[in-house]
N, C-alpha and C positions, 0 to 999 in steps of 0.2 A: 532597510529590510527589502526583501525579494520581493517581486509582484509577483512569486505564488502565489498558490491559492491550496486549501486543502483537498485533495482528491477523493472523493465517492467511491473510487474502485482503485486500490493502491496495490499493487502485486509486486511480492516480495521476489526476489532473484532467491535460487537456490542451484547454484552449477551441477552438482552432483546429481539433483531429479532430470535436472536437463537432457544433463549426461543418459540416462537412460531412455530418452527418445531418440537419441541423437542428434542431441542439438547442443550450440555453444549458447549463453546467456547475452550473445551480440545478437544471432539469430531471434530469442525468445522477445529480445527488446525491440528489435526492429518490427517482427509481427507487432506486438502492443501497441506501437505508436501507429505504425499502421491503420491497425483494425478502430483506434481510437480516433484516427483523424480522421474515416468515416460514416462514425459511427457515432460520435457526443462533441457536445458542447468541449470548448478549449479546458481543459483544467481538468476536465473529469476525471480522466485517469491519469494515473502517474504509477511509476516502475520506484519502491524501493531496494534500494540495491545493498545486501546485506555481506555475506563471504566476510563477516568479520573475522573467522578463523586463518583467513593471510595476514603475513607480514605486511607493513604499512605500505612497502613500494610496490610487489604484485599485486597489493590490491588497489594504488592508485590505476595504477598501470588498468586493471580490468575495468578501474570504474569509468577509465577515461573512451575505453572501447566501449560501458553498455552507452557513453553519453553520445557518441558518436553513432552506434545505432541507434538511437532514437530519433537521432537529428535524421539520418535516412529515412524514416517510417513515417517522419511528421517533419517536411522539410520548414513548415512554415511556423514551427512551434505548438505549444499550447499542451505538453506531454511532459509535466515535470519531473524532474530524477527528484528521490532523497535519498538518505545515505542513514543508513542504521548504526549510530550510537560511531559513529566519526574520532577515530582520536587524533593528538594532535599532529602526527608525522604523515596523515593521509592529508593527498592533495586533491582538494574539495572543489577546483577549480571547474567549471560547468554544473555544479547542482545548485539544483533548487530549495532546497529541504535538507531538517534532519531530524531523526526520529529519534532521541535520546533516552535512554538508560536513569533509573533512578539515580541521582547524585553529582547525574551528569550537569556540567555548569549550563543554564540556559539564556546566558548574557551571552557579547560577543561577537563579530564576524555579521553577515547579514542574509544567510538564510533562512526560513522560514521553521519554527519547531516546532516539534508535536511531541510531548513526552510517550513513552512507554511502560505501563506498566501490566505486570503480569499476575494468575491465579485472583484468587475469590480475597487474598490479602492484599494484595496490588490493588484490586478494584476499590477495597476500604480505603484504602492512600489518596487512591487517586481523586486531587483535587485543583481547581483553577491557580495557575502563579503566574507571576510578570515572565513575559518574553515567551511565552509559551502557549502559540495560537489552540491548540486542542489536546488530544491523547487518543491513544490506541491503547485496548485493552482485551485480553484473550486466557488463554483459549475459550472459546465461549461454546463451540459444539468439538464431540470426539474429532480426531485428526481422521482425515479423508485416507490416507495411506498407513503402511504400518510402520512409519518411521517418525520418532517423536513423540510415541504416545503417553499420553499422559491419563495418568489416574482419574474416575468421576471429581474426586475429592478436587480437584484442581481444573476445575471446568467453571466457569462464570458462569453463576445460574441468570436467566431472563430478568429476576426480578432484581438482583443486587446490578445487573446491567442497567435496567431502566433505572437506578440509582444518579449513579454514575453519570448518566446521561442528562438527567434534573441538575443534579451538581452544577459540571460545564456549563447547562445552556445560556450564552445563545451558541457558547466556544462548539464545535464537531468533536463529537466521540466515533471513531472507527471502530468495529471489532474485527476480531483478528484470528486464528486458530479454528482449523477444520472448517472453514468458510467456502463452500460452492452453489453450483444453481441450485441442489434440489433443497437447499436450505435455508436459501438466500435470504426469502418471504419470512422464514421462521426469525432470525438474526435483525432482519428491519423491524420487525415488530417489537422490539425495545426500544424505537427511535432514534437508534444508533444514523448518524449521515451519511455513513455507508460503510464499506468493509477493505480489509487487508484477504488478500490472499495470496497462495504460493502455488502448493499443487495444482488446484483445480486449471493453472494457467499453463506451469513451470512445466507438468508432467504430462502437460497434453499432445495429443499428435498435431495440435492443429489449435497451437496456443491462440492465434487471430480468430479463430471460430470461437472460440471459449469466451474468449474478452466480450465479444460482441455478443452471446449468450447472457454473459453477467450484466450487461450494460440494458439487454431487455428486461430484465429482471428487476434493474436500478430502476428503470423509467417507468414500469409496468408500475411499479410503488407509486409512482406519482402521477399515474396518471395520465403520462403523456410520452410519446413518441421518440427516441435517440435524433436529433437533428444530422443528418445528412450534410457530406461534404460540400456540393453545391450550394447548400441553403448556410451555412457558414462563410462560405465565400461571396455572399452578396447583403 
């Protein structure tokens, strides 16, 4: 297996939000690792890279360009990719991770997994299995944009969260859907280990500002300070 680790702050690729700052999802990756090799400890954040909607080859092809920017933003590592629900004809070669799909096999190959599962029935599912380091479960607040939206009825309430969370432990529950700063606090407070998000990053003018916003947010939870580049390198 990988020496991943699960990421606290996992932000999902969405080219199309990108698209509307102008920016490419090399761009958006390269800020992230960036603003994360500044700003936290090695592992903390990690970029999943989703665009499941391409054909297996443009989207190795794209995956192998966010992996390449990340290597730019964070030449020394510590910024892991994963790859959302991965089939078999993508070339997975540079990641770290995968976030799999109900059904999805979780043997096999040596990246690190995290299941997925989704709405307030997802959440009842979701429970601990072999080969399967945590889970990500969402939507847990409305969608921050108007694209996606989903029904209240389809919103993970707080307490079927803190469930969920009891289940897994000591395994990382991330939540995921309509996840930013001004709600950040609200979404910790199920004990989730931290959060997935898209917009708040993908749609930003100044995705490295953003990261580094979320990452105050992440540490303010605990307490203590995002460690500094300098103070990593010694």
């Amino acid at each position: 297996m990988t020496d991943a680790v699960v990421p606290r702050l996992l932000v999902r690729t969405d080219r199309y939000r990108a698209a509307v700052v102008a920016r490419s999802l090399a761009m958006v990756a390269q800020a992230i690792a960036t603003a994360a090799r500044h700003a936290a400890p090695p592992g903390t954040v990690g970029v999943l890279f989703a665009e499941a909607d391409l054909p297996d080859h443009p989207r190795s092809r794209l995956l192998g360009h966010v992996r390449e920017a990340i290597d730019r933003g964070a030449p020394s590592g510590g910024v892991p990719l994963f790859v959302l629900a991965p089939t078999a004809g993508v070339d997975t070669t540079g990641a770290d991770g995968a976030v799999l799909l109900p059904g999805d096999a979780a043997s096999g190959g040596n990246l690190l997994r995290l299941r997925l599962w989704s709405g307030p029935a997802g959440a009842r599912l979701a429970v601990p299995e072999d080969g399967i380091a945590g889970c990500v479960v969402g939507p847990v607040q409305p969608p921050l944009s108007g694209a996606d939206e989903a029904g209240a009825g389809a919103i993970i309430q707080a307490e079927a969260l803190a469930r969920v969370v009891a289940r897994w432990a000591p395994q990382p529950v991330l939540a995921s859907g309509g996840v930013g700063v001004a709600n950040l606090a609200t979404v910790l407070a199920s004990g989730v280990a931290g959060v997935v998000v898209c917009s708040a990053v993908v749609a930003s003018v100044d995705p490295a500002a953003a990261v580094a916003q979320l990452l105050d947010g992440l540490f303010a939870e605990d307490g203590i300070p995002a460690r500094a580049q300098d103070e990593r390198d010694h």
